[in-house]
N, C-alpha and C positions, 0 to 999 in steps of 0.2 A: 440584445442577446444577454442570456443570465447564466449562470452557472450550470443548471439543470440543460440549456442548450447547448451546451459545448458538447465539444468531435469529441472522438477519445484520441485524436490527436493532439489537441489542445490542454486536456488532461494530465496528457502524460506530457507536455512541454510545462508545465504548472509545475506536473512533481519533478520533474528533472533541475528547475529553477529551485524549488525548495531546497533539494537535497545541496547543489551547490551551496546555497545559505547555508544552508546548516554545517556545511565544512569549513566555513570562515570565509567561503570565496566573496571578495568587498564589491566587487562586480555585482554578484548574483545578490546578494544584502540589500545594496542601491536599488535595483533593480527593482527586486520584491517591493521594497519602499514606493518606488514613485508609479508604480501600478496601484498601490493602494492609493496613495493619495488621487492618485486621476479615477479612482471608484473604476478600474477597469476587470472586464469579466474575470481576466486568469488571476486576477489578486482571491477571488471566493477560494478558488482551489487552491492556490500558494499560503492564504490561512491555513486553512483545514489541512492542508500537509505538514506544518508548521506547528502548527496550536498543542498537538500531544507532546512537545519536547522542547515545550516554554515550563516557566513558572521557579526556574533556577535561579536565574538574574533579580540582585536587590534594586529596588526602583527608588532612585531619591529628588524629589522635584525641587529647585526652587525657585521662588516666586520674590515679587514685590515690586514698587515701582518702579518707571523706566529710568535707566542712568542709575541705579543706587550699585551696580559693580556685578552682577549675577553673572553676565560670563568670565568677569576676573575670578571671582568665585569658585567657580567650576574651574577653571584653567589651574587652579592652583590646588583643588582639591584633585585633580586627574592626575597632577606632577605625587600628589603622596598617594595618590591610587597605586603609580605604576613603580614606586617603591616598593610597595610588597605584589607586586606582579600580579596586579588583578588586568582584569580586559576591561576595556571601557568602550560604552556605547555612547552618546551626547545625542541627542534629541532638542533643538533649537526652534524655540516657535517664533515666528517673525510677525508683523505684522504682514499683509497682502499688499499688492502692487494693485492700484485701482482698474490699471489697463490688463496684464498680463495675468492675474491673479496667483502670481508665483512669492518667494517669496523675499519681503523687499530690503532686508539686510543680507540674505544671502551667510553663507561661513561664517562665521563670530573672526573676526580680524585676531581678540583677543586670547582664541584658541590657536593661533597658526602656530603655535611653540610644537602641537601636539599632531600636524597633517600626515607627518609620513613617519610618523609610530604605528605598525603596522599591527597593532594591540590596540588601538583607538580608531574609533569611527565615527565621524559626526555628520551630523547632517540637519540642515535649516529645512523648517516647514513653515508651510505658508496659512493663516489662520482661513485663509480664502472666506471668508465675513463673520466666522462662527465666534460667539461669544465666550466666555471663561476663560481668555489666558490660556489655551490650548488649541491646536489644531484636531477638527471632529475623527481623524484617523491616526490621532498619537498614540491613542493604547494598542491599534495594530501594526503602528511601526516600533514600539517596543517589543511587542512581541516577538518581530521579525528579529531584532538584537538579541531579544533573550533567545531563539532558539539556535544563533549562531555561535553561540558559546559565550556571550558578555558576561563576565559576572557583577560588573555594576551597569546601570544605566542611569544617566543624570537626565532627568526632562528640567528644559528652563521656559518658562511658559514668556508670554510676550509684555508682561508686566502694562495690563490694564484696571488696575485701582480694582474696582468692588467687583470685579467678574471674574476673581481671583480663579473661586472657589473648585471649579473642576476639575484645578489638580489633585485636589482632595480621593477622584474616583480612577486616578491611574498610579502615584507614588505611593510608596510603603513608608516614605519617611518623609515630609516637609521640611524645608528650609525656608523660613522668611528673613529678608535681606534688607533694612533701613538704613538710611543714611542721615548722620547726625544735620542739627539743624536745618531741617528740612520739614518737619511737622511731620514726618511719615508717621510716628506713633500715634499720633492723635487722630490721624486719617482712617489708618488701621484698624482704629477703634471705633470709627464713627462705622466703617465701612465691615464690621465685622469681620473681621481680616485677621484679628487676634484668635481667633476661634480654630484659626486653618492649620498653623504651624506644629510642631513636634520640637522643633529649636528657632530659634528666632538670634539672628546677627545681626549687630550695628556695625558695616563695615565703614571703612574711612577712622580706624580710631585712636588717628595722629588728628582729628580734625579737633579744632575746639571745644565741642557743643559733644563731642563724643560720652564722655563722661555723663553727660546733663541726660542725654537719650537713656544712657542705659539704665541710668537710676529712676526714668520716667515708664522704661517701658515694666518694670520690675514692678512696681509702683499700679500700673495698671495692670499685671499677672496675677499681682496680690489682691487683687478684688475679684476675682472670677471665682465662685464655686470648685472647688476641687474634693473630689470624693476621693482621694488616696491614691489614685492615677496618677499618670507621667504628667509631669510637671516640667515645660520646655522652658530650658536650662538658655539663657540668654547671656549669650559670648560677645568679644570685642573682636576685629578683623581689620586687619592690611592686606587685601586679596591680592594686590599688583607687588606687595615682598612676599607675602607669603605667611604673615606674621597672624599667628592664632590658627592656625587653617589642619595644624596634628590635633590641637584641642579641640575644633571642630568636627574632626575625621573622628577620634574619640568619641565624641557625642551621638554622631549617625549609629557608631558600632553599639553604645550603650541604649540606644533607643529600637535598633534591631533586638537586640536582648534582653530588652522590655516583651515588645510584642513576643517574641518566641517562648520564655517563661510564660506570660500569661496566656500563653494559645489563644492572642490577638492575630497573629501575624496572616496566616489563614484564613480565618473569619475576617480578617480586614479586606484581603483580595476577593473572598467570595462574593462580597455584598459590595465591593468594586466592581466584580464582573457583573455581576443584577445588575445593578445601576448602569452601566456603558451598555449591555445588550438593551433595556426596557429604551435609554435614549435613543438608540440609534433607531430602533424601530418606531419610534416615536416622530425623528428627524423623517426615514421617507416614506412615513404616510402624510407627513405633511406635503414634502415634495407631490406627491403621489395626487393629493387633494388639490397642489394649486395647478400642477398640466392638466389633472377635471375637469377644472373649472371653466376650461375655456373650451371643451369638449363634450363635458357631460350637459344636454340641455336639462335636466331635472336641476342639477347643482345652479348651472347658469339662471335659472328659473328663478332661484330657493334666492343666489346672493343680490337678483335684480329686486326681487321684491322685499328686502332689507337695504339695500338704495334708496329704493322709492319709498321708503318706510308702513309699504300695507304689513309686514313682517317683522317682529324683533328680534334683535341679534339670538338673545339665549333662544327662543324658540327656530329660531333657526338652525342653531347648532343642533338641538334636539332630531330637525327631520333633515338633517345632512347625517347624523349617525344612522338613523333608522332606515331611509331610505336610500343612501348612498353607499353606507356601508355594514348596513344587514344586522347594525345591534339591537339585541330585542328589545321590545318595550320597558322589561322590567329592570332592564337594567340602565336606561335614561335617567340621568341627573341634571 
């Protein structure tokens, strides 16, 4: 069943869930959530109810390897959030549970300071196998935040080394997060990972090697191309005292007020949202192509005889577009 199928019962139980959402109610927020993430029907309509009364909420991701402190991070950047009385969202990407496909950390232990602040809401997702350090239904569980009224929303991706990058297509502001003597900067670099941030912290920076990092990462900033554009201002950080974390909150506002001045801020979401719709319709026609496969006998034909090798792959792909799914000749690459 798809959207276009539904009762006008179901409909109107969609918009009724929305509108809860949208009045703060943390019930109907969760809710909205974990339909999207389970790709069920009434989530098409709980968007679409949703979507024209988003786009208020600042979106700040941070990323970087596992262990380097990214929910101490957050935990202590929400404690200066709710100093000046913003709402906060938290978006927690876990890695999957190989059996359950839920997800396998569960709450950030080192958010519980923050559970029953009834201005905060977090929630763990489950990557359930999708690559980039995000789960494939984060930007529609932001969304569902932003139209409840959050005015920040932190996403923390599940810190997998080079498949950073697809925070890139749902935060307005990056944070990357190293930890001293640990090689992360040189990883970073190898993994282009330096390319993703807006600000970049060395947290831990009672450690010894703290110092050595930050003058390594500076070091390699200073080699990169800069055409008179934001320049990500690299801070020191005690995320479990709390030490550098207004300096940092500073940085996110000053880097908001970059984009807004340059009438980045907008064009940055726009061709955020291109890019998350082109993927997603990308992700189920592949889904789409492998339940064919074992249904469609023309497909089953096309990939037996690329087994057997009378067929080669790129010719193959060529008459899986054209006869499987209708692209005309002239447009086969």
């Amino acid at each position: 069943m798809n959207s276009l199928a539904m009762t006008a019962e179901q409909v109107e139980q969609a918009r009724v869930l929305a509108d809860r959402a949208r009045q703060g109610d943390r019930r109907a927020v969760a809710r909205c959530i974990t339909l999207i993430e389970n790709q069920h029907p009434l989530s098409y309509e709980v968007v679409k109810h949703l979507y024209p009364h988003t786009g208020n909420a600042y979106r700040v991701g941070v990323t970087g390897p596992p262990g380097v402190g990214k929910s101490s991070l957050i935990s202590s950047l929400i404690t200066t959030c709710r100093e000046e009385d913003r709402s906060i969202g938290v978006i927690s990407v876990d890695p999957s549970s190989p059996f359950t496909q839920g997800a396998l950390l569960g709450d950030r232990i080192r958010l519980a300071d923050h559970f029953l602040d009834p201005e905060v809401f977090i929630r763990s997702m489950a990557t359930r196998g999708h690559l980039g350090g995000v789960a494939e239904t984060t930007l529609q569980a932001s969304l569902v935040l932003d139209a409840a009224g959050k005015d920040v929303i932190f996403l923390e991706t599940v810190g997998v080394g080079q498949s950073e990058v697809e925070i890139t297509t749902v935060a307005d502001t990056i944070i990357l997060s190293l930890m001293p003597g640990s090689g992360d900067s040189i990883q970073a670099l190898k993994a282009g990972v330096m390319e993703i941030p807006d600000i970049i912290v060395v947290n831990k920076m009672d450690h010894p090697a703290a110092d050595n990092m930050l003058n390594e990462v500076k070091s390699i900033l200073s080699l990169a191309q800069n055409s008179g554009g934001w320049m990500p201002p690299v801070l020191a950080t005690e995320a479990v005292r709390g030490e550098g974390i207004c300096e940092l909150w500073e940085q996110v506002g000053e880097h908001a007020a970059y984009l807004r001045d340059h009438d980045l801020l907008e064009t940055r979401r726009q061709e955020s949202l291109k890019r998350e719709v082109l993927s997603l319709a990308a992700r189920r026609l592949e889904h789409r192509m492998v339940d064919r496969a074992s249904s469609d006998p023309h497909l089953a034909d096309l990939l037996g005889r690329v087994q057997s090798r009378d067929l080669d792959p790129l010719s193959a792909v060529r008459l899986v577009l054209r006869d499987v799914f209708d692209v005309p000749e002239e447009d086969l690459r």
